[in-house]
C-alpha positions in Angstrom: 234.4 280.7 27.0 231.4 279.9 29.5 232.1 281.3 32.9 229.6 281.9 36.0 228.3 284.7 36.3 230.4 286.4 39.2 233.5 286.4 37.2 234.1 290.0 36.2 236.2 290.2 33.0 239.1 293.9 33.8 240.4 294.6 30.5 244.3 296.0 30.7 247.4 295.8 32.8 247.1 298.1 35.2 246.6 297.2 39.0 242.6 297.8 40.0 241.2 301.1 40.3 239.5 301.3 43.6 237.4 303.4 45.6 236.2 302.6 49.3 234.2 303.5 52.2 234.8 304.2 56.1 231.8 304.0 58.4 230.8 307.2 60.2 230.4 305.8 63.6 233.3 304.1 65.3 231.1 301.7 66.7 230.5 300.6 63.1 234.6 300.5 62.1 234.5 297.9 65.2 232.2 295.8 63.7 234.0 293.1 61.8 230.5 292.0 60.5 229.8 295.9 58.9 228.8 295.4 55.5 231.4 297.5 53.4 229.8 300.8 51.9 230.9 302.3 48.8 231.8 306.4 49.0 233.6 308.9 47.0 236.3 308.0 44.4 239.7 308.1 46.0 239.0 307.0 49.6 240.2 303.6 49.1 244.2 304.7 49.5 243.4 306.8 52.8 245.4 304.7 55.6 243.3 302.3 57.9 243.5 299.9 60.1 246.7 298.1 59.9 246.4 295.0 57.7 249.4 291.8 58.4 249.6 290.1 55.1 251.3 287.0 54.1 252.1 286.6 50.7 253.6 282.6 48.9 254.6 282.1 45.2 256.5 279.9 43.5 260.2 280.4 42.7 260.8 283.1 40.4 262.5 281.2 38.1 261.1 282.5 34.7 260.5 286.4 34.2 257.2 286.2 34.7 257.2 285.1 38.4 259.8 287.2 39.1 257.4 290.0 38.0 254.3 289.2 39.8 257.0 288.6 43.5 258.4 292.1 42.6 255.1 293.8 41.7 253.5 292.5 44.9 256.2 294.1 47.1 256.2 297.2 45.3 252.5 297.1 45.5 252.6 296.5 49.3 255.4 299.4 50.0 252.7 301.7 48.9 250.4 301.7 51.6 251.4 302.7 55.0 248.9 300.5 57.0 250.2 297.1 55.3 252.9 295.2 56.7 254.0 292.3 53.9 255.6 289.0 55.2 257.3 287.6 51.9 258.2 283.8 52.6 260.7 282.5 50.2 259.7 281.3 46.9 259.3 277.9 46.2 257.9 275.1 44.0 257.9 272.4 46.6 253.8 272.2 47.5 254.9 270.8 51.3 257.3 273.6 51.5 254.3 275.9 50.2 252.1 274.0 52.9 254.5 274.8 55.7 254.8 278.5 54.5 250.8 278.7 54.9 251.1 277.5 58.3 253.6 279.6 59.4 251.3 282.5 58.3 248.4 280.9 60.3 250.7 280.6 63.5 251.7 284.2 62.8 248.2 285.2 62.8 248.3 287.3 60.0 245.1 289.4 59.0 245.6 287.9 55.3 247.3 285.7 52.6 248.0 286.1 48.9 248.3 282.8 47.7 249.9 281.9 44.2 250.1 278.2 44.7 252.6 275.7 42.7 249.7 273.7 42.5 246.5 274.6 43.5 244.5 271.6 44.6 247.4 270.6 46.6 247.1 273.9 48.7 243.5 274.1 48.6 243.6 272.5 52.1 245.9 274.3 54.1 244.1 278.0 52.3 240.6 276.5 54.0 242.2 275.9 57.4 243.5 279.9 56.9 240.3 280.8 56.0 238.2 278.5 59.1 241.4 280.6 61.6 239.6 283.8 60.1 242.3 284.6 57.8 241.2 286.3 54.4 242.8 284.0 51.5 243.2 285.7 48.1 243.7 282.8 45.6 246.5 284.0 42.6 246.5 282.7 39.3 246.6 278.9 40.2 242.9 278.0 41.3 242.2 276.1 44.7 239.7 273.3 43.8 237.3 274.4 46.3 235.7 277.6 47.0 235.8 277.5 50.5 239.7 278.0 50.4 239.6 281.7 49.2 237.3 284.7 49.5 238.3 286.2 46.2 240.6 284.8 43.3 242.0 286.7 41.1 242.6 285.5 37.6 244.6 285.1 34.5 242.5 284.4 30.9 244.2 281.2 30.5 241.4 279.7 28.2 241.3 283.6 26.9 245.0 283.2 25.9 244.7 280.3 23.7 241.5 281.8 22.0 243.4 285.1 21.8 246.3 283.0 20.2 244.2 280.6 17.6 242.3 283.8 16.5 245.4 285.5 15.5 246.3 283.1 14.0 243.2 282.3 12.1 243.7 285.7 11.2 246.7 285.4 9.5 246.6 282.0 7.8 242.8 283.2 6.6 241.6 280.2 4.2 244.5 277.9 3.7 243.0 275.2 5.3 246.0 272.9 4.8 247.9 275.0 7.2 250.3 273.4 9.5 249.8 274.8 13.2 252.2 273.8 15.9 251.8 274.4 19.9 254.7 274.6 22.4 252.9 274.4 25.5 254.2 275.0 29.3 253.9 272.2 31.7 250.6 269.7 31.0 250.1 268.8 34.4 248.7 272.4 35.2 245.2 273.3 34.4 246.0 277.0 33.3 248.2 274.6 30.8 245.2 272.7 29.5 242.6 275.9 29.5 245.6 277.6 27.0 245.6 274.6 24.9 241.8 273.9 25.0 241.0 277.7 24.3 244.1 277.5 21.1 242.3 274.2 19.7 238.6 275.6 19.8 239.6 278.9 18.2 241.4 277.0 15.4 238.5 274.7 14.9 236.5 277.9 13.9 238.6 278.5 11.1 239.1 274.8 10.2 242.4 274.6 11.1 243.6 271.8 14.1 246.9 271.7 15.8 249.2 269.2 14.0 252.4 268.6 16.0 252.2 269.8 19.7 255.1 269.5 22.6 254.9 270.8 26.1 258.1 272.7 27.7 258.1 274.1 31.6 258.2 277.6 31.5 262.6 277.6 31.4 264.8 278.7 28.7 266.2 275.2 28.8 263.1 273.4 28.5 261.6 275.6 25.4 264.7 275.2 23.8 264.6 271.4 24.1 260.9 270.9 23.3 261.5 273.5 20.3 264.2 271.6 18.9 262.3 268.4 19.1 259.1 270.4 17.4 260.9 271.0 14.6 262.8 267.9 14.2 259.1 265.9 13.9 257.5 268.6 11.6 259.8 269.0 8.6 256.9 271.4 7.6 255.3 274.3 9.6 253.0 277.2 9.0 252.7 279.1 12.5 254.1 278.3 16.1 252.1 279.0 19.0 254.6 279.4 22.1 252.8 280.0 25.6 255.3 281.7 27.7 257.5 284.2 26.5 260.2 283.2 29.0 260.5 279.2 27.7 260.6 281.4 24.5 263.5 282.6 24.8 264.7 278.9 24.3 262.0 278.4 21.8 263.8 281.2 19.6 267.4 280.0 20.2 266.5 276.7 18.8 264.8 278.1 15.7 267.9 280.3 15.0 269.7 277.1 15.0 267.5 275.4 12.6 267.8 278.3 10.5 264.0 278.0 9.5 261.9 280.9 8.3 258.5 279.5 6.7 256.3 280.2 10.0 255.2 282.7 12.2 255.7 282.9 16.1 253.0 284.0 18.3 254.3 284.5 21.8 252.3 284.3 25.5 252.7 286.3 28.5 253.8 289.6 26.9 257.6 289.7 27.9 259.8 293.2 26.9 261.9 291.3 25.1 259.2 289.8 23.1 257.2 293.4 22.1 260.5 294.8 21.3 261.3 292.1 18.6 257.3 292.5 17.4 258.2 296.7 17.5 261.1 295.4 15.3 259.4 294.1 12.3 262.2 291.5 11.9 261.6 288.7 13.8 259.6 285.8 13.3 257.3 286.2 16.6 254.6 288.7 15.2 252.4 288.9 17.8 252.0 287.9 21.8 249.4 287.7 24.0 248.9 289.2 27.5 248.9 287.3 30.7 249.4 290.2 33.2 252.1 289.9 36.0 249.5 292.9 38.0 247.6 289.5 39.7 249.9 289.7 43.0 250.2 293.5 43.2 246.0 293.2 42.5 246.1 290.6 45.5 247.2 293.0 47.5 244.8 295.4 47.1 241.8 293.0 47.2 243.3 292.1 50.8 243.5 294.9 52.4 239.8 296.2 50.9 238.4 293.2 52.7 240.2 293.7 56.0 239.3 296.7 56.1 235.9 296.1 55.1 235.8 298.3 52.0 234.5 297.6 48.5 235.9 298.0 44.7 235.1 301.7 43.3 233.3 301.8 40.3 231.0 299.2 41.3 227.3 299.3 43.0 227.6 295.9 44.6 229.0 296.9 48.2 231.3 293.5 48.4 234.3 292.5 46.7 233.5 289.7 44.0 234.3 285.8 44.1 236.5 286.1 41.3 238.2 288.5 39.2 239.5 287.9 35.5 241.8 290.0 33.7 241.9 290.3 29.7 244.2 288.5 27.7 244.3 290.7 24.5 247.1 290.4 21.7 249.8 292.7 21.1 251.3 293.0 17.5 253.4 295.7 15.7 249.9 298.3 15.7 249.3 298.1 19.4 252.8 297.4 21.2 253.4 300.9 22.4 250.5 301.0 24.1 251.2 297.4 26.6 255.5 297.7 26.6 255.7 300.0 29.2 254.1 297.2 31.9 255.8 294.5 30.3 258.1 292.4 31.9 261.7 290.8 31.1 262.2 287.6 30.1 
């Protein structure tokens, strides 16, 4: 996948290393225009100046949400200079809108922002960011870069290459293959990168998707979308499922078809999921990460740049743009290595 060239690709789950500065002057810590300095590995957890954060999601209902609302606050309990304001979750844009505002009223030193939808919040995130509030964009892009200093990033493109590579993998030279998609919801562009990364990594193997639904990222909803799928393809080779919570759904309805002549590959990299790959006996034989870290990450990026330090391990004395995490796939060899971070569907 093309990207500019200030994304920075962080392979694995865990939350960012970082390592920081403090300047050796107070005149210099009063200086909200100090450039940041990078020091000694370490330094970036030493408690500073107290940092107000505001943090918005969705409603967490689907494991994975629930993950990246409940890694965020853990995240944020942490630190003893960081006071979190959790609004309520929520997949009502205006209701996202009004939380925004509420955080700008507040006058909060920062918000982590995981939109619904991120061109309809891109406004209210560049009013934040004009009141001189730092806005850390989460998983959902804003369609202008004005309306965040940093966004951090799931692969989504990654996923579906990581997903039609597998998969190439395993059906090797049988170009006749049938490949099916159950995608999340197609009005989101993290939907379209998955299914635009999943149809170019087939098409280097020959292969195409041949019979394709789109679910919402519920139990319900992969269930119904499942059952459809395999109604309309009396004939299927491998199933690529993007969320690992709609799969849950996605599974119930195969059980009930009592089909067995496909493969599963999963997306988000659920529990539930590695411990049915760890199994050996179910259908789903591989998943592929989406990390649940990006909130808990958010929180760290915000309080580096209100406190005007920098990411360890770096030279460059700023935070980046944009930060992309990996999106690798875990099958039977690897799964001990990513269940430990995963989370329940």
């Amino acid at each position: 996948m093309s990207r500019s060239a200030r994304t920075i690709a962080i392979a694995g789950l865990g939350v960012l290393a970082l390592a920081a500065c403090t300047s050796n002057t107070p005149e210099a810590e009063n200086n909200n225009n100090a450039a940041p300095q990078g020091v000694s590995a370490g330094k970036n957890d030493e408690p500073g100046k107290k940092v107000k954060i505001g943090f918005s999601a969705p409603a967490a209902d689907h494991g994975w949400m629930g993950a990246i609302t409940k890694a965020t606050q853990a995240e944020a309990k942490k630190y003893s200079d960081v006071e979190l304001l959790v609004a309520e979750g929520t997949n009502d844009p205006n209701q996202q809108i009004s939380q925004v505002e509420t955080f700008i009223n507040q006058k909060v030193d920062a918000i982590v922002l995981l939109p619904f939808d991120g061109p309809a919040l891109t406004a209210v995130a560049t009013k934040a960011m004009e009141a001189g509030i730092t806005v850390v964009n989460v998983d959902r892009e804003f369609n202008s870069p004005a309306a965040a200093r940093t966004t951090i990033l799931g692969d989504n493109y990654g996923m579906g290459v990581s997903a039609g590579t597998y998969v190439c993998s395993q059906l090797k030279d049988k170009k006749d293959s049938i490949v099916a998609e159950i995608a999340g919801i197609d009005s989101l562009g993290l939907t379209q990168d998955r299914s635009k990364g999943f149809k170019d990594a087939l098409a280097d193997c020959g292969l195409k998707v041949s019979n394709r639904v789109a679910a919402a990222f519920t139990v319900e909803s992969g269930e119904k979308e499942a059952a459809n799928l395999l109604q309309a393809a009396p004939k299927i080779d491998a199933i690529w499922n993007h969320d690992d919570d709609q799969g849950v759904g996605v599974m119930a309805a195969i059980k009930n078809s009592n089909r067995k002549e496909f493969f599963v590959v999963g997306g988000a990299g659920s529990a539930n999921v590695m411990r049915d790959i760890k199994s050996g006996t179910s259908l789903v034989k591989a998943t592929v990460i989406y990390p649940s870290t990006q909130g808990a990450d958010g929180i760290r990026l915000a309080r580096l740049l209100v406190q005007k330090k920098a990411l360890g391990d770096l030279v460059e004395v700023e935070v980046p743009r944009e930060i992309q995490l990996y999106a690798p796939v875990v099958t039977k060899d690897n799964v001990d290595q990513y269940l430990p971070t995963a989370f329940e569907s």
